[in-house]
N, C-alpha and C positions, 0 to 999 in steps of 0.2 A: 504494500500500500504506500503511494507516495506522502511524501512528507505533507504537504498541502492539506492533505483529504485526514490525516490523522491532526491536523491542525484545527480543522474544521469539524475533525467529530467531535474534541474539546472541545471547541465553543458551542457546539446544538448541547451538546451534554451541561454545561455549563447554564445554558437557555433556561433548558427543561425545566434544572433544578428549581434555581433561584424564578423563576415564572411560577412553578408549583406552591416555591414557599411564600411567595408576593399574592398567591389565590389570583394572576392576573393570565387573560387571557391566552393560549398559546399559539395560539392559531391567528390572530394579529401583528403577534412578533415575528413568526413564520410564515410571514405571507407570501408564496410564490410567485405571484404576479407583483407586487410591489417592489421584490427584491430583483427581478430579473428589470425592470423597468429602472432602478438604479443602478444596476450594474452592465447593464448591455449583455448579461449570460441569458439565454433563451430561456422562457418559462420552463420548459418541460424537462431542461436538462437541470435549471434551477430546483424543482417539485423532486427530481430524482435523487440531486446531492441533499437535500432535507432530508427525505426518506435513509438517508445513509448507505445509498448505491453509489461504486464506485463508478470513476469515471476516468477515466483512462487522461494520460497529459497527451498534449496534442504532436504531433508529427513534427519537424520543421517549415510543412507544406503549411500544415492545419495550423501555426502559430501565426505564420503569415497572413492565412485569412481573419483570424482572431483579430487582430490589428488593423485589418479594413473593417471587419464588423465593428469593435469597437468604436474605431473614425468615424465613422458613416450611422451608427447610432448616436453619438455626440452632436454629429453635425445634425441629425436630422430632429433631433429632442429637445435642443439650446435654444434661447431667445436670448435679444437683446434686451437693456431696458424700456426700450418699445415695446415689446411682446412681437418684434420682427425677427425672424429668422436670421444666422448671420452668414455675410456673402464668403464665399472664397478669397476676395480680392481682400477683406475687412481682415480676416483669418492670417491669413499671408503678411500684411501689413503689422498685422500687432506683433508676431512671432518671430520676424525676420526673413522667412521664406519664402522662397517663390512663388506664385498662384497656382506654378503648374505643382507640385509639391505637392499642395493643400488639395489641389484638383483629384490628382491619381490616390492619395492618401486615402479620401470620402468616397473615391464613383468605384474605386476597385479594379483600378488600371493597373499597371506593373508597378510592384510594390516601391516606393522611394526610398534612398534610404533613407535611415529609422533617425537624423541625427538632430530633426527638427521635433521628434515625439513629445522629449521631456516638456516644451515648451509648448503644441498643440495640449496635451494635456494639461496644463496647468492654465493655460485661455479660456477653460473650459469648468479650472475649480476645482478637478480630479489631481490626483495623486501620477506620477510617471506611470509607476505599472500599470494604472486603469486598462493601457491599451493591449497590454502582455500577460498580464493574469493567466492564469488558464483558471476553471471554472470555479475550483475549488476557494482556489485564492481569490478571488473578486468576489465571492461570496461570504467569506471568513470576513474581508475586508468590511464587507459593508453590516456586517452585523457587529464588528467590535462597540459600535458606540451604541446598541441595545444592552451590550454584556458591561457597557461603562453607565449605562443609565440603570442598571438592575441590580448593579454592585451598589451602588452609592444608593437610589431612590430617589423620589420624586423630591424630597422639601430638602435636602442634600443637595439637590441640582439646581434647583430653583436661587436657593443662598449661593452658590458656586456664581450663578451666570450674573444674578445681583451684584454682589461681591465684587469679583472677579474683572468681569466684563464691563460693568456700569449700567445695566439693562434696567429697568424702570419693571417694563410689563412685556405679555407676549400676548397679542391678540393671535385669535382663533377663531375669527370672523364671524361670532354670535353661536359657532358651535359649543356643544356641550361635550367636553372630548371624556373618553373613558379612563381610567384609573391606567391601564396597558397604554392606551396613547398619548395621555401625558408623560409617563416615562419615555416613550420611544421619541416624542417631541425633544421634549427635553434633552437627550442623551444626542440626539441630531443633531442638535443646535450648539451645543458645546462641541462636538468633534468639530464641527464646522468652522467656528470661532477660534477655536484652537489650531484649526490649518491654517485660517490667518495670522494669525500668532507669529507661527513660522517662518511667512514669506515677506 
């Protein structure tokens, strides 16, 4: 079993736990479509590494398409502060690279090389590997900050982002969110805040 996938069984194992002991939802934190919809890993291969089926690491071929699907999921999911879609030309310009680059990177023309990724991906918000992962790993990845919001707890996180960050309040746009989604909010919004930290 690769390292990845046993990396990942700790954290669903980890999930389980502390979800069971929190009496919160488990099936909201594990949700297969919201998680492949963050991570660009397909639903169904998403639904299968949950379930704790193995999944093989990809080919050198299959890594390559990984990194157009990935591209090409970013480009196609991204808005601008408009709620505009953003161009090629825009992409290119912020990152240093050429349009054709960015071009073949998202249509899935012959692969570029990789030396402008670090930077598509971080235009973007994501982490380098987003675009490299194999499935196990973009999955681990994106549920660390459920397993950092279920370690600490909701009034834990809430003093954290206050504290911490300077945050005032978090609307939730008249919603009434559940005990599980205010953790999983909460726990989102600090990793996020915290990868700005970094840059």
């Amino acid at each position: 079993m690769a390292e990845s996938v046993l990396s990942l069984a700790t954290t669903l194992a980890r999930i389980r736990a502390l979800a069971k002991e929190r009496q919160l939802d488990l099936d909201e934190i594990l949700d297969a479509r919201a998680l492949a919809a963050r991570t660009g890993v397909p639903a169904e291969v998403t639904a299968a590494l949950l379930r704790g089926e193995e999944c093989t690491d990809p080919t050198p071929e299959e890594a390559g398409e990984t990194v157009h699907r990935r591209a090409a999921f970013l480009y196609a999911t991204s808005r601008d502060a408009n709620g505009r879609p953003y161009s090629v030309a825009d992409i290119a310009a912020a990152i240093g690279a050429p349009p054709g680059w960015v071009d073949h990177l998202v249509s899935g023309g012959p692969l570029p090389h990789l030396r402008h990724c670090e930077e598509f991906a971080a235009f973007f918000g994501r982490e380098p590997a987003f675009l490299t992962d194999t499935p196990a790993q973009a999955l681990d990845r994106a549920l660390q900050p459920a397993v950092r919001s279920l370690d600490n707890g909701p009034g834990d996180l809430l003093a954290e982002l206050t504290d911490h960050y300077g945050l005032v309040s978090i609307s939730t746009r008249g919603r009434t969110l559940s005990r599980t989604q205010e953790t999983l909010l909460l726990g989102m919004i600090t990793s996020m805040l915290s990868a700005e930290e970094v840059r």
